[in-house]
C-alpha positions as CSV (number, residue, x, y, z in Angstrom):
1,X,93.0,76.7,108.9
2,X,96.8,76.8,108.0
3,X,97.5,80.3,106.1
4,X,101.1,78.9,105.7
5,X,100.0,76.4,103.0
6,X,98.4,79.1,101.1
7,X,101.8,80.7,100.9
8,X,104.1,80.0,98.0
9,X,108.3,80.1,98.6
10,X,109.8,81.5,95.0
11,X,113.5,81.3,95.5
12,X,115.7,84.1,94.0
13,X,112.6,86.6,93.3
14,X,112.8,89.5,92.3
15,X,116.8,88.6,92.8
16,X,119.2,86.1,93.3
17,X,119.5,85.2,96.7
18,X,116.1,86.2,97.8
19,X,112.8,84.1,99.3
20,X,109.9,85.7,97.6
21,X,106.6,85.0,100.0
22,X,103.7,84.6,97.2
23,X,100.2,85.1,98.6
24,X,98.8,84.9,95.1
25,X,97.4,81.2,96.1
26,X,96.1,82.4,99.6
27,X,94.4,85.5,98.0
28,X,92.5,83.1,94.8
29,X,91.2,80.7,97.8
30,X,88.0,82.7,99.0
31,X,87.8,80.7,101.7
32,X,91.7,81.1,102.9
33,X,91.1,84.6,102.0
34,X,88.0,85.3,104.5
35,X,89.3,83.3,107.4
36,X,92.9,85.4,106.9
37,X,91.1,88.2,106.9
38,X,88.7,86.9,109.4
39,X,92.3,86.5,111.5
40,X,93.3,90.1,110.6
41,X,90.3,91.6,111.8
42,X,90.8,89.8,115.2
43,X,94.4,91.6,115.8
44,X,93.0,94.7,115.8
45,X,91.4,93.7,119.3
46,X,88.1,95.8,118.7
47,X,90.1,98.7,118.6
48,X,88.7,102.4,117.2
49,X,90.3,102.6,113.8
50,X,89.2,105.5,111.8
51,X,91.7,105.1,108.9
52,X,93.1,102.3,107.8
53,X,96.7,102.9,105.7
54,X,97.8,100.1,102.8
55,X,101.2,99.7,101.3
56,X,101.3,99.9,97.6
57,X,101.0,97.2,96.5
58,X,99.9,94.0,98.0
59,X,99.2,95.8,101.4
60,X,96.2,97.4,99.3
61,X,94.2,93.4,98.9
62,X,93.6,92.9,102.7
63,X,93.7,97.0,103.6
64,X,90.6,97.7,101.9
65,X,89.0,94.7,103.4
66,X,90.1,95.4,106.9
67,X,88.3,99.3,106.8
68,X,85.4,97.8,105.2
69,X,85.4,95.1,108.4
70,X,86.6,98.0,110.9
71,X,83.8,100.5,109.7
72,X,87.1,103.0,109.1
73,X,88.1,104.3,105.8
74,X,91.1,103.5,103.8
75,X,94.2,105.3,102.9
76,X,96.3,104.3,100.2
77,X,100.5,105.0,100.3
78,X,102.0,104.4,97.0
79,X,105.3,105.2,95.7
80,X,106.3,108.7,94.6
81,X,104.7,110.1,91.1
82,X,101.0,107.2,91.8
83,X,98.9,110.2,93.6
84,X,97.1,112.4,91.9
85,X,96.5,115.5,94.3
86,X,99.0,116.8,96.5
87,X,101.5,114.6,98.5
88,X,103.4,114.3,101.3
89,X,106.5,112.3,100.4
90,X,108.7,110.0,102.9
91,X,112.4,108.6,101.1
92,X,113.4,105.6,102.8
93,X,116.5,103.4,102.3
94,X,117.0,100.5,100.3
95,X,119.3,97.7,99.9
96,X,121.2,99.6,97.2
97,X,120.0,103.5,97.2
98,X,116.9,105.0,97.8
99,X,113.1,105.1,97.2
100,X,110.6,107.2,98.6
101,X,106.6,106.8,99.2
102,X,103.7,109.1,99.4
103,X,100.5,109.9,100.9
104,X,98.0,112.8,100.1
105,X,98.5,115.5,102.6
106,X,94.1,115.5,103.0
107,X,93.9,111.9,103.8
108,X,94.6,111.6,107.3
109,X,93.3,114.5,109.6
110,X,95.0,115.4,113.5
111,X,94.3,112.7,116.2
112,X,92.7,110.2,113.5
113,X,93.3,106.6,114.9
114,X,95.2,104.4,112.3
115,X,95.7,101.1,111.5
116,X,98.8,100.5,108.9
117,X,98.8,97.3,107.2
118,X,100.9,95.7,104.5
119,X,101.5,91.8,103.4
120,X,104.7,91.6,104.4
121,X,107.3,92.9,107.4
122,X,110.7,92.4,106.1
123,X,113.3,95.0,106.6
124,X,111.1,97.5,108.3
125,X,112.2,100.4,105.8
126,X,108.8,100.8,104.1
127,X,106.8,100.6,107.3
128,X,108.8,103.3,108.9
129,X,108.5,105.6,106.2
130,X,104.8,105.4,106.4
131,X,104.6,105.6,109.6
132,X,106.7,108.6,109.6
133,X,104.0,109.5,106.9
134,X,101.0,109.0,108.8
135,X,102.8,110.9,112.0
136,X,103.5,113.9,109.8
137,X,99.4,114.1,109.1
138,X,98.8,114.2,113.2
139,X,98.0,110.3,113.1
140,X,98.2,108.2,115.7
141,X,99.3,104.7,114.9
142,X,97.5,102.3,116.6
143,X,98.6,99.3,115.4
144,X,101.0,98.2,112.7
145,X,99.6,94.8,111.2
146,X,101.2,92.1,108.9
147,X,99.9,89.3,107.0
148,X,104.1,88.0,107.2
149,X,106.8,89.2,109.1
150,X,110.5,87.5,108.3
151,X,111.3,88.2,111.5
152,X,114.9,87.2,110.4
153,X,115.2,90.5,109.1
154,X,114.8,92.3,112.2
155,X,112.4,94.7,110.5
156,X,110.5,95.1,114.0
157,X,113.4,96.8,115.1
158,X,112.5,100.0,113.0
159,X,109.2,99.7,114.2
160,X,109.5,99.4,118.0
161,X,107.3,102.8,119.0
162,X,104.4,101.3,117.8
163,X,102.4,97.7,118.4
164,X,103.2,94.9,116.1
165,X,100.8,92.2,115.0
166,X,101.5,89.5,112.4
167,X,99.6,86.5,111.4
168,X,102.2,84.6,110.5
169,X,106.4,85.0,111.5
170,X,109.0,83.1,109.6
């Protein structure tokens, strides 16, 4: 199956200038849906994951999925203020300024294997803060895994410590 024609180009979204990747259509097909996920699951090479880490917000579809799959559990990082217990927090450049994410400080415990996962790898910035995150909580990243990665972006760059996967690179 071709993921790519479950993936939707919206020119200038959320700005002018930008090449929004929609996965909208990909996640409403069930059967695109299982065989992506189906294609996620195989990334991880049968690796032990105990915790799998999701991206606020579209990281959070296939995340769940993929610790339900990998027998681990499932670790949400969302942007500063969305937890309700106590947080570590993570600030992370952005185009223009600065935004910061967070984790609860209980949810990943010393030596815990982890699998991050978000829909897209663009410029790297959000992936590095979690991963700076997840390090912070004595994680060890096993893998970081992508639905996209623009590779255009050179967002692997930020990420070059830890093992990349993507499903699909434009």
């Amino acid at each position: 199956m071709e993921i790519e024609k479950f993936i939707r180009d919206i020119e200038n979204f959320p700005r002018q200038g930008v090449l929004y990747k929609d996965i909208t259509p990909l996640l409403a097909n069930a059967e695109a849906a299982a065989f992506c996920l189906s294609e996620l699951v195989k990334l991880t090479e049968a690796q032990h994951i105990d915790k799998v880490v999701g991206i606020e917000s579209r990281g959070f579809f296939f995340a769940t999925l993929l610790a339900n799959k990998l027998n681990a559990g499932f670790v949400p990082i969302r942007k500063s203020g969305k937890l309700p217990y106590t947080t570590l927090k993570q600030p992370y450049a952005l185009e223009y300024g600065m935004d910061s994410i967070e984790i609860h400080e209980d949810a990943i415990q010393k030596g815990d294997k982890v699998l991050l996962h978000d829909d897209v790898l663009a410029t790297g910035g959000t992936a590095r803060a979690a991963c700076k995150l997840i390090e912070k909580l004595g994680g060890e990243i096993v893998q970081c895994n992508f639905l996209l990665e623009l590779a255009y972006l050179k967002g692997a760059q930020k990420l070059d410590r830890y093992e990349i996967r993507s499903l699909i690179t434009y």
